[in-house]
N, C-alpha and C positions, 0 to 999 in steps of 0.2 A: 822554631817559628817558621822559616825557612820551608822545611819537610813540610811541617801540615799546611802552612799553604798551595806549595806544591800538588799536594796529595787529594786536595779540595779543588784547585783548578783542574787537576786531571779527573778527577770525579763528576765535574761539570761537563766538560768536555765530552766525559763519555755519556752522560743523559743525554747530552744535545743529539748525538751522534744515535743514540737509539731513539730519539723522537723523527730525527729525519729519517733511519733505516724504518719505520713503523710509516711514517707520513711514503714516503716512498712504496712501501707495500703496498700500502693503500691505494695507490693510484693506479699500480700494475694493476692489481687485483680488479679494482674497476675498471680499467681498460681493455683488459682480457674478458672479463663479464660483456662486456659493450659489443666487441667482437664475436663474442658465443652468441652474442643475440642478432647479431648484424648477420652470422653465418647461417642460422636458424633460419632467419628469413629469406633467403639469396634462392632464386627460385633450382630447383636440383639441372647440374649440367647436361644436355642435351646430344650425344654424340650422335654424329652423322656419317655414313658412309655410303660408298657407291655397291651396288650388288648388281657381277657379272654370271656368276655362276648358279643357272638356273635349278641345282641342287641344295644351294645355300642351305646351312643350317637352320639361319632366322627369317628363311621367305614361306617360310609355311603361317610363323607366327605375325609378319609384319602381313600378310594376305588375312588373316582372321581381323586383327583391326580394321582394315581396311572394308572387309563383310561386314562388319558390325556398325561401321559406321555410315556405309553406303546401303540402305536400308529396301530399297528397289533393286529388286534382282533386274530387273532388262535395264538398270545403268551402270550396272557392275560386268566386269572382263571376269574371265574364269581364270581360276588356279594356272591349268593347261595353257590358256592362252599367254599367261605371262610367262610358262616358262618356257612356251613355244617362240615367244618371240626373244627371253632372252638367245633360246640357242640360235636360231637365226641372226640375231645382232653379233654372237661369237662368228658365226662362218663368213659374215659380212665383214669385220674386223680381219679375219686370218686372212682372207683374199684380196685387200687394201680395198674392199667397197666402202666408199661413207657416203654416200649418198643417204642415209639413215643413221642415226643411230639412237641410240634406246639407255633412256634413263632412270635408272628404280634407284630410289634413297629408301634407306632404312633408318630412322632415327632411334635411340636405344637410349636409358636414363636408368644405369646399372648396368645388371643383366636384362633387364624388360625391356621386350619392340613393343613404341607407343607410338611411332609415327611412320607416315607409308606415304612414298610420293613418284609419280610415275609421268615420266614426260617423253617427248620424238624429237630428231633435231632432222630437220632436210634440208639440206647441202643444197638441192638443187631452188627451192625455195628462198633459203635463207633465215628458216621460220623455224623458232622452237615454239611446240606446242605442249600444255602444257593439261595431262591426262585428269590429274587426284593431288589431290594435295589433303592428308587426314590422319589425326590427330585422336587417341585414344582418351576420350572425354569420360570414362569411368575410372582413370588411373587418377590418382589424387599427383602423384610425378606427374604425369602427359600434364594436367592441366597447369602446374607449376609451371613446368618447361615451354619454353618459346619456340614460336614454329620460323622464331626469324631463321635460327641455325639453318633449317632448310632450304628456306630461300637464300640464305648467304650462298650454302654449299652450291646450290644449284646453279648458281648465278659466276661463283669464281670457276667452277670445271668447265661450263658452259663459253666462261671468258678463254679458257686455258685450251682448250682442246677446238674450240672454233668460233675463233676472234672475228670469224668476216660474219658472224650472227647479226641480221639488220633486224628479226624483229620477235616480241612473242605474244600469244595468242592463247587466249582458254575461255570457254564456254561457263554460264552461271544460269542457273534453269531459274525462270520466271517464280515469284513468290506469287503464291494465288490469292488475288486480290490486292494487290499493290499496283499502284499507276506504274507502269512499265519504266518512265521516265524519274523515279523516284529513286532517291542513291538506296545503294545495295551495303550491305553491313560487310559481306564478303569480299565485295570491290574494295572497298577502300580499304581494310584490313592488310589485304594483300596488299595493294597501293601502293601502303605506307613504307610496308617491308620493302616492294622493289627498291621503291625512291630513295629510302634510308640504306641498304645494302649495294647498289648497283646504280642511282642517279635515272632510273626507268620510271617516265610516266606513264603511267596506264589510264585509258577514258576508253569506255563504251561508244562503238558503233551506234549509231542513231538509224537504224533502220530493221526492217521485218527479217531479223534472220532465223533461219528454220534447221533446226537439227534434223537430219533425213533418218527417215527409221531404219530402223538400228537391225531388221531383216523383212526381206522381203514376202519373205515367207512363212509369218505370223502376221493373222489379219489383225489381232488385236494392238499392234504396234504401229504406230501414226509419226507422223512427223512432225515433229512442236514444238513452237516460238520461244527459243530461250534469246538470252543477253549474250555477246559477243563483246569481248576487252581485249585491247591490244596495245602496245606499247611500241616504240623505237628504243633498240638497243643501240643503233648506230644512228647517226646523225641528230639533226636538230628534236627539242621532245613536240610532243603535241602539242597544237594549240588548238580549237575550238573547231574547224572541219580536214578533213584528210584528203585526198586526190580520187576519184572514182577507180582509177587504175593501180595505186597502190591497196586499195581496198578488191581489187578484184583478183589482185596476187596472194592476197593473204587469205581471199575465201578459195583460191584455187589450192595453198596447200593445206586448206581444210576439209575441203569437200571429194578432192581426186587423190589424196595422199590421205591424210588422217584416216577418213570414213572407207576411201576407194580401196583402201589395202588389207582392212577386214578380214574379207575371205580368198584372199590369196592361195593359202592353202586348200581350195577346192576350188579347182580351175572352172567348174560347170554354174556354180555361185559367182563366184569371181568376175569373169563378166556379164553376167546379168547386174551382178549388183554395182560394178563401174558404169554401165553405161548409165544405170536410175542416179547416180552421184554427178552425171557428167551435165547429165539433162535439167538435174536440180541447179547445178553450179550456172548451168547457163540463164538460168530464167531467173532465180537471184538477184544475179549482175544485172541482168538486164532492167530491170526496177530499180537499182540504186540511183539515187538522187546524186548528183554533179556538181560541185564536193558534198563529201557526207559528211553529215554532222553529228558533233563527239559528245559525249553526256561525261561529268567527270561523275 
């Protein structure tokens, strides 16, 4: 009597034991499902790095996005150009010059370059400016992947390699037929990203700023009215107008650094087209309204 009780409670024991090892599967089993579909959706990782070497493997590929997405040749830099100025930025570097320095990100999601970002940093300004920022919109990854990475990266090297950075600055061309004073989908976009990655507000200059044409020597090339954003990386953020002098520092390293150093590489260009940068910069300023006022 003894035994087959025995032999009945351990028999119970072991069904219980298999309804909890089953109940238990079960849960994993759906939790690992949940996860598989959690990882399915998680947009594909984004990697970022800095490219010095004007031979790079993937600057041929990250310069095709870039074409493809910047769809106006006279506001696209050439292949040559960018790898003229990376090697410039090496000889700059090997002789302790920073008075410039030259920023290309490549963003990669695999093996595929789907993001292409090119900025200046001037020492002697204090101003990083801020070339392309662009995003391979036919890659189903590029459109997954987030362009924050970029701005994060750009923003912690930027902190790391030159912490006295006071300010930064990029150009956003005029939508045709939009009230000029009407928020920009691209401003705030990026906006968000400084403020979220870096604590940078960025608002729109409130005044007539003119992109100077882009050479002097094609008549078909005009000078025309985009948006100017700017931001404090060091001190207090924006609030609603800015100083006329702080605004005439930050078009001075747009207009005589940014634009002025184009055709460097052909001295007989070169100055001609500094002094038309220098003449623009002055008559600019010279209109700015006392303080200027900020569009967010």
């Amino acid at each position: 009597m003894f035994t087959e009780t025995f032999w009945t409670a351990v028999g119970s024991i072991a069904a219980a034991i298999a309804v909890i090892g089953a109940f238990v599967g079960w849960i994993v089993t759906r939790r690992s499902a949940r996860a598989s579909r959690r990882a399915v959706n998680l947009p594909p990782k984004l990697l970022v790095r800095r490219v010095v070497d004007p031979e790079d493997e993937d600057l041929r590929a990250a310069y095709d996005v870039y074409e493809k997405e910047i769809e106006n040749e006279s506001e696209r830099d050439s292949f040559s150009d960018i790898q003229r100025w990376l090697d410039e930025a090496a000889i700059a570097r090997a002789s302790g010059d920073h008075t410039l320095d030259e920023y290309l990100l490549i963003g990669t999601v695999g093996a595929k370059v789907c993001a292409f970002f090119y900025g200046q940093y001037y020492s002697s300004h204090r101003v990083f400016l801020v070339g392309y920022l662009v995003i391979d919109h036919e890659s189903q990854d590029a459109r997954r992947a987030t362009s924050a990475e970029m701005v994060r990266f750009m923003f912690a090297t930027l902190g790391r390699e030159h912490p006295e950075c006071a300010g930064v600055v990029f150009e956003l061309a005029l939508e045709p037929g939009k009230d000029p004073r009407a928020r920009i989908g691209k401003q705030q976009r990026f906006g968000v990203l400084a403020r979220t990655v870096a604590h940078v507000a960025l608002k729109r200059l409130d005044f007539e700023y003119r992109q100077p044409r882009l050479s002097l020597w094609y008549p078909n090339l005009t000078e025309e009215r985009q948006h100017l954003v700017y931001g404090r990386v060091i001190g207090p953020p924006l609030g609603t107008y800015l100083d006329k002098q702080e605004v005439a520092q930050v078009l001075d390293a747009v207009y005589n650094c940014w634009y002025g150093d184009y055709y460097q590489n052909d001295p007989s260009k070169d100055a001609e087209y500094r002094q038309y940068v220098r003449e623009l910069h002055k008559e600019v300023v010279s209109s700015l309204p006392d303080p200027v006022p900020l569009l967010t």
